[in-house]
C-alpha positions in Angstrom: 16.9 16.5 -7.5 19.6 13.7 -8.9 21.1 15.1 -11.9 20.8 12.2 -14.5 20.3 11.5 -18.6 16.5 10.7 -19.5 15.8 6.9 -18.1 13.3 4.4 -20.0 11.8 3.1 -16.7 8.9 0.2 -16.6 6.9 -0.3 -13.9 5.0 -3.8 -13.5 2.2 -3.3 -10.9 -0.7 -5.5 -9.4 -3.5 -2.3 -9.7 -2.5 1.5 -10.2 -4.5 4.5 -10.6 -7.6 4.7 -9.8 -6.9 2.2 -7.5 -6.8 3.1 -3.9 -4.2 -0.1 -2.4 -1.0 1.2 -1.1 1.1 -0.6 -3.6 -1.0 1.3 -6.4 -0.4 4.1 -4.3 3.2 3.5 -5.1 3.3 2.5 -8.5 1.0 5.5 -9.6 2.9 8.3 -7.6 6.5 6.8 -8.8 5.5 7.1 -12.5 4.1 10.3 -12.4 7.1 11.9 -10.6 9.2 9.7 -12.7 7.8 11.9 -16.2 7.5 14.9 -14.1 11.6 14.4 -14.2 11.7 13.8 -17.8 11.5 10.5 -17.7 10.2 7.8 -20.4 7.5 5.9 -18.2 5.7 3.2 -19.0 3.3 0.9 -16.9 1.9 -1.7 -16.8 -1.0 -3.4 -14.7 -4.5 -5.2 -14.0 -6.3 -2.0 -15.5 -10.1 -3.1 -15.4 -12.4 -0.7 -17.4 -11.0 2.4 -16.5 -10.3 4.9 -19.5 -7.0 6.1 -19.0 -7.1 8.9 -22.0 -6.3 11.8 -20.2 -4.2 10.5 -17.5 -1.7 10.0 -20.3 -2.0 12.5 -21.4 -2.1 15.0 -18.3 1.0 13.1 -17.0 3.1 12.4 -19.9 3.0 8.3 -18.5 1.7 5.0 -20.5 -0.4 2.8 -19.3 -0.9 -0.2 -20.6 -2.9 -3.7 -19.6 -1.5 -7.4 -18.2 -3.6 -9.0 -20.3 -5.2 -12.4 -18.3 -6.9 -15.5 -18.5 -7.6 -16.7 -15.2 -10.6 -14.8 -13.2 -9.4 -12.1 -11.0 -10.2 -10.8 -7.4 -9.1 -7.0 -8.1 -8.3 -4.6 -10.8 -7.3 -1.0 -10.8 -10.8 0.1 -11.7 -12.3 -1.5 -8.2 -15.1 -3.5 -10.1 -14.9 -7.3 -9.0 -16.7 -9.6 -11.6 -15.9 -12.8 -10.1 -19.2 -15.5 -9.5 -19.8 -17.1 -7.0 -17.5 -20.3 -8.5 -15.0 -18.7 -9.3 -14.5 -16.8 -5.6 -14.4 -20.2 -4.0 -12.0 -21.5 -6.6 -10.0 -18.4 -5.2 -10.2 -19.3 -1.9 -9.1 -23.0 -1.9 -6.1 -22.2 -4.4 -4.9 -19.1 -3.2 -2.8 -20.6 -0.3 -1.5 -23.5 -2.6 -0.4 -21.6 -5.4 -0.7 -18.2 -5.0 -3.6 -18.5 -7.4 -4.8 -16.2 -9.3 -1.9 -13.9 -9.3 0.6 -17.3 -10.3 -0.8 -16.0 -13.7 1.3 -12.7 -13.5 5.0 -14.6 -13.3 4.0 -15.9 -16.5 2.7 -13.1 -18.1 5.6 -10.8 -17.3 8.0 -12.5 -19.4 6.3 -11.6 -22.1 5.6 -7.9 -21.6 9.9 -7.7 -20.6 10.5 -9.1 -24.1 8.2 -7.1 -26.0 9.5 -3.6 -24.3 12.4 -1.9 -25.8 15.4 -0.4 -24.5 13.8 -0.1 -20.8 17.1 1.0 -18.6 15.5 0.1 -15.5 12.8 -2.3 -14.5 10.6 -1.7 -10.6 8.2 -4.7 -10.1 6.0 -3.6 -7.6 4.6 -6.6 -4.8 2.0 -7.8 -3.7 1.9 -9.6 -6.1 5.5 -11.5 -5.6 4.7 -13.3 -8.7 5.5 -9.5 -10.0 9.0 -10.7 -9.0 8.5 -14.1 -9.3 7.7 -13.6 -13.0 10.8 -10.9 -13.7 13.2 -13.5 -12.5 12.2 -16.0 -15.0 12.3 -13.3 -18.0 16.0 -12.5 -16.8 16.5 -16.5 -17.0 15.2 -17.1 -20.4 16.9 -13.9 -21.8 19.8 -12.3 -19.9 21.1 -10.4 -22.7 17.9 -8.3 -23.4 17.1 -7.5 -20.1 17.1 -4.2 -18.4 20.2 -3.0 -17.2 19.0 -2.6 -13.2 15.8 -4.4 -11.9 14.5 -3.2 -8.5 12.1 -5.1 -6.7 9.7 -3.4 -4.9 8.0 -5.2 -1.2 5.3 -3.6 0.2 4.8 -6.6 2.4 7.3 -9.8 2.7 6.5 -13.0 1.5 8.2 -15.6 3.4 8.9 -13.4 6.4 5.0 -12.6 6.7 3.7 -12.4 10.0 0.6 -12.4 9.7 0.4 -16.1 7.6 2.9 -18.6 6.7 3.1 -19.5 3.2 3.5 -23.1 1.8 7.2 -23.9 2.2 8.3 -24.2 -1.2 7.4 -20.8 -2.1 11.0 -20.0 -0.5 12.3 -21.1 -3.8 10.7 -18.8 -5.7 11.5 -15.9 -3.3 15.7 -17.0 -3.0 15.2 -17.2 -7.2 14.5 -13.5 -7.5 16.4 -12.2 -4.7 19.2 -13.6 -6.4 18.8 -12.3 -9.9 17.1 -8.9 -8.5 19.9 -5.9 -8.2 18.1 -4.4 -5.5 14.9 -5.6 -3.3 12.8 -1.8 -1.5 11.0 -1.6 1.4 9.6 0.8 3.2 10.6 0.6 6.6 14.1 -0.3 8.4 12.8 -3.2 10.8 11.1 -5.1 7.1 14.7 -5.9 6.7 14.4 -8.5 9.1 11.7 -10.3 7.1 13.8 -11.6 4.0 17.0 -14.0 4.1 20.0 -12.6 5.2 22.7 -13.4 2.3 20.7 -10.8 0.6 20.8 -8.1 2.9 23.3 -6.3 1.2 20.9 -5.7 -1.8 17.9 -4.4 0.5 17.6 -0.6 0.5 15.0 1.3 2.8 12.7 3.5 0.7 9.6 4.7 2.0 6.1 5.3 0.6 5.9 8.5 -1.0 3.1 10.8 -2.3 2.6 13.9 -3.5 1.7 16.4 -1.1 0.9 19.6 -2.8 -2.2 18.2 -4.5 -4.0 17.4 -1.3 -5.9 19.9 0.5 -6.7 20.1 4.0 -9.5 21.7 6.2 -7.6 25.1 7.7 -9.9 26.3 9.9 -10.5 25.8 14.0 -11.5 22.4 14.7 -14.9 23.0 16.7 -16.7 20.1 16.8 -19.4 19.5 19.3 -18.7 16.2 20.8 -15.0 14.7 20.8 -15.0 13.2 17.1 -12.0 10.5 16.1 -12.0 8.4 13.0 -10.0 5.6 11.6 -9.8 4.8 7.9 -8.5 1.6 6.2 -8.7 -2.1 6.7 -9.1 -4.2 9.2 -8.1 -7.6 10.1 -9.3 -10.5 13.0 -5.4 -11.1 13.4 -3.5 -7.7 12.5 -5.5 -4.8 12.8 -8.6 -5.9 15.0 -10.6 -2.8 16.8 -12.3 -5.1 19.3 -10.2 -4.3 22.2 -10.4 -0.7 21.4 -14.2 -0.5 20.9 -14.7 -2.6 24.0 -13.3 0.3 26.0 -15.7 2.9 24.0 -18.9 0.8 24.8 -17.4 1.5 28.9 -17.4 5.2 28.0 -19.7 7.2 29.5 -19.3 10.6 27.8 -20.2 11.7 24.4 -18.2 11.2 21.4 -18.3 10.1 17.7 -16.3 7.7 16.4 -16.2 7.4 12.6 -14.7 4.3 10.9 -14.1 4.3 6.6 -13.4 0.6 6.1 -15.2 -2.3 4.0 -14.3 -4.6 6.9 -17.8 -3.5 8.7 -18.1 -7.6 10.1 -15.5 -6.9 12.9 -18.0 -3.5 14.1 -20.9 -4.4 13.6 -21.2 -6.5 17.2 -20.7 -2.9 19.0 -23.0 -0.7 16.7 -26.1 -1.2 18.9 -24.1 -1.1 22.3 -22.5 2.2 20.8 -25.2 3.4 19.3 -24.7 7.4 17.9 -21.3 6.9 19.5 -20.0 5.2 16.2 -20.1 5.5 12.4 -19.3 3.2 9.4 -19.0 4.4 6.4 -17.6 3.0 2.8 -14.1 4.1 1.3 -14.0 7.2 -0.3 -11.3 8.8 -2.7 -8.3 9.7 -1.2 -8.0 13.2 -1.0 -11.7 13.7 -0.5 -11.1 11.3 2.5 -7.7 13.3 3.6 -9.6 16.5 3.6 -12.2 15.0 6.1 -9.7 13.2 8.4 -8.3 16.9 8.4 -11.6 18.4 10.3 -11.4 15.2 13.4 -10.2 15.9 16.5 -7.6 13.4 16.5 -7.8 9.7 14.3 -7.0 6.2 15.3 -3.9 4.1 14.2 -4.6 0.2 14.9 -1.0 -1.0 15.0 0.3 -4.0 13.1 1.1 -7.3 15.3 4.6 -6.8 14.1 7.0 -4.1 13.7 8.5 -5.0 10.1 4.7 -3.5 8.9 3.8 -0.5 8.7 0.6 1.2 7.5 1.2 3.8 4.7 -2.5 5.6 5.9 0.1 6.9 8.8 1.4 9.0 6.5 -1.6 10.4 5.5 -3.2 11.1 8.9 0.1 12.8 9.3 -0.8 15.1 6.6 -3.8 16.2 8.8 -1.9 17.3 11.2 -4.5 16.0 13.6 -2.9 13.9 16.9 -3.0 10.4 16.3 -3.7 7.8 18.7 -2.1 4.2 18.3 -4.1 1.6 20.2 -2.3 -1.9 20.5 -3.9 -5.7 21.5 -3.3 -3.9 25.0 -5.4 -1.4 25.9 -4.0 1.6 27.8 -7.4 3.1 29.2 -5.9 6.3 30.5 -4.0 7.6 27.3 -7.1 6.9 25.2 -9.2 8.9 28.2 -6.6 11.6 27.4 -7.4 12.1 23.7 -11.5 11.8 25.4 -10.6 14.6 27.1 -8.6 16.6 24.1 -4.8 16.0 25.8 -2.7 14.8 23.3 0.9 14.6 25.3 0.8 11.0 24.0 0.3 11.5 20.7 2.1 10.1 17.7 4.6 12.2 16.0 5.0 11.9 12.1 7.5 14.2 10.1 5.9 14.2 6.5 9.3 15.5 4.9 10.6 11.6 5.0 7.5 11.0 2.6 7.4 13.8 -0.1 7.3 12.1 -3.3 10.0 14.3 -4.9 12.9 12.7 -2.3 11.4 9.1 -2.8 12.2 9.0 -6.7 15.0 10.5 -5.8 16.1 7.5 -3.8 15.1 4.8 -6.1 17.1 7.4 -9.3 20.1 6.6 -7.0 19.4 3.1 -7.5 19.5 3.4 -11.1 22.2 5.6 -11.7 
């Protein structure tokens, strides 16, 4: 553990807890470690309806809401309100001007100024207007503003693979990498996606999470057909199972694939050809979902398009300790015959230790001290 004095730390966040996003994956599991530490920790977010009572209290950590005007797609609480207007309105402006999180660099200002004696300030992206909106507090007001600001990237912005953003949201991005003290992300290669007179400010901290509240099935897997699963998005562009279910359909043994995503449009062309061969089902909570992947034979990484992403669930199905197959856009039909037939020699290897939640607040304590 870093030695260190007691920190005030705030953490600006798109969603948090109960949330299931990676990035309020991150926020929620830095703040509680944070006050587990001692720490002062406050946060702040798109909270929704949730109550948040007991949390505080359980966890010593304050939570406290961005308040908004402009009609939302998300907040932590999962309930989306928006009509049917309003999602087009989304649609048609959310390219343009990053609408409707634009409303977060202008709201963050506000919440800088009215917090006291914070020592060390993480904005957490997606959003970038997180960032976009700490930079212009730190314009208007210099003096008052916290002594180190970290900025947080899930995902890049500019450097995006998988879209290209209008051109003039550079700007914005060179603004806060300039004022920033240091810019986070979570792999080595995502230092390739920002510009490079700020590489010296770019530090490589991965996701982290608590490990010793998850429980996982112990027992002897004995299923009675092969039984894989894959949980998490999935994209037309990034993370598309069509190759990989077009093999299945070719398949002639028995086996049960079992998918947890919302993205069901991309499967549902190959339920009827794979009839009791596949399985969608919605989200569930994280460690009830954990604790399920734990009793598959082995589960199924889509890769990303690019190697400066990185799915976080990776570190989860690690958790398992079940093999993991990664399937790219090119099929390799005799590895994924393999895991068919229960040889995992090709299986993805995953050392948890890099991800315990203890040594991650470590890193960014570093940071601050």
């Amino acid at each position: 553990m870093v030695k260190n004095d007691k920190h005030n730390i705030l953490i600006i966040s798109g969603t948090c807890f109960p949330a299931q996003f990676p990035r309020a994956l991150r926020c929620t599991e830095l703040a509680i470690e944070f006050a587990k530490q001692g720490h002062n920790v406050t946060v702040y977010a798109k909270l929704g309806t949730f109550d948040y009572s007991d949390f505080e209290v359980k966890y010593n950590v304050k939570i406290k809401n961005i308040e908004r005007f402009l009609p939302d797609r998300e907040n932590s609480d999962g309930i989306k309100t928006l009509t049917f207007f309003q999602r087009i309105l989304n649609r048609l402006l959310r390219f343009l001007i990053n609408y409707p999180d634009i409303e977060m660099m202008f709201r963050i200002p506000g919440i800088i100024k009215k917090e006291k004696d914070v020592e060390c300030l993480i904005t957490i992206a997606v959003p970038h207007s997180n960032h976009w909106g700490a930079a212009l507090a730190k314009w208007r007001n210099k003096t008052n503003f916290p002594k180190k600001w970290i900025a947080d990237c899930g995902d890049p912005c500019m450097g995006n693979p998988n879209y290209t953003p209008p051109f003039y949201f550079k700007y914005l991005e060179k603004w806060f990498c300039k004022e920033v003290n240091y810019i986070t992300v979570p792999i080595e290669e995502a230092k390739k996606a920002y510009y490079s007179e700020f590489s010296h400010k770019i530090k490589v901290i991965p996701q982290g999470f608590n490990f010793d509240s998850l429980n996982k099935y112990s027992g002897i897997i004995s299923n009675e057909i092969v039984t894989f699963a894959y949980a998490g998005a999935l994209y037309p562009r990034v993370r598309n199972p069509r190759p990989f279910l077009e093999y299945l359909v070719t398949v002639r043994k028995p086996f049960k694939f079992i998918l947890y995503t919302s993205n069901k449009s991309l499967i549902e062309p190959y339920i009827e050809q794979l009839g009791n061969n596949i399985e969608c089902r919605d989200y569930i909570e994280r460690a009830v979902l954990i604790y399920e992947l734990s009793k598959m034979d082995f589960l199924v990484n889509f890769e990303n398009i690019s190697a400066i992403q990185s799915p976080s669930k990776l570190i989860d199905y690690a958790y398992t300790e079940r093999p993991i197959l990664s399937v790219g856009n090119v099929i390799q039909k005799n590895i994924i015959d393999e895991f068919l037939e229960k040889n995992y020699i090709n299986r993805m290897n995953i050392s948890i230790d890099n991800y315990r939640i203890e040594n991650i607040a470590n890193d960014f304590l570093k940071l601050i001290n």
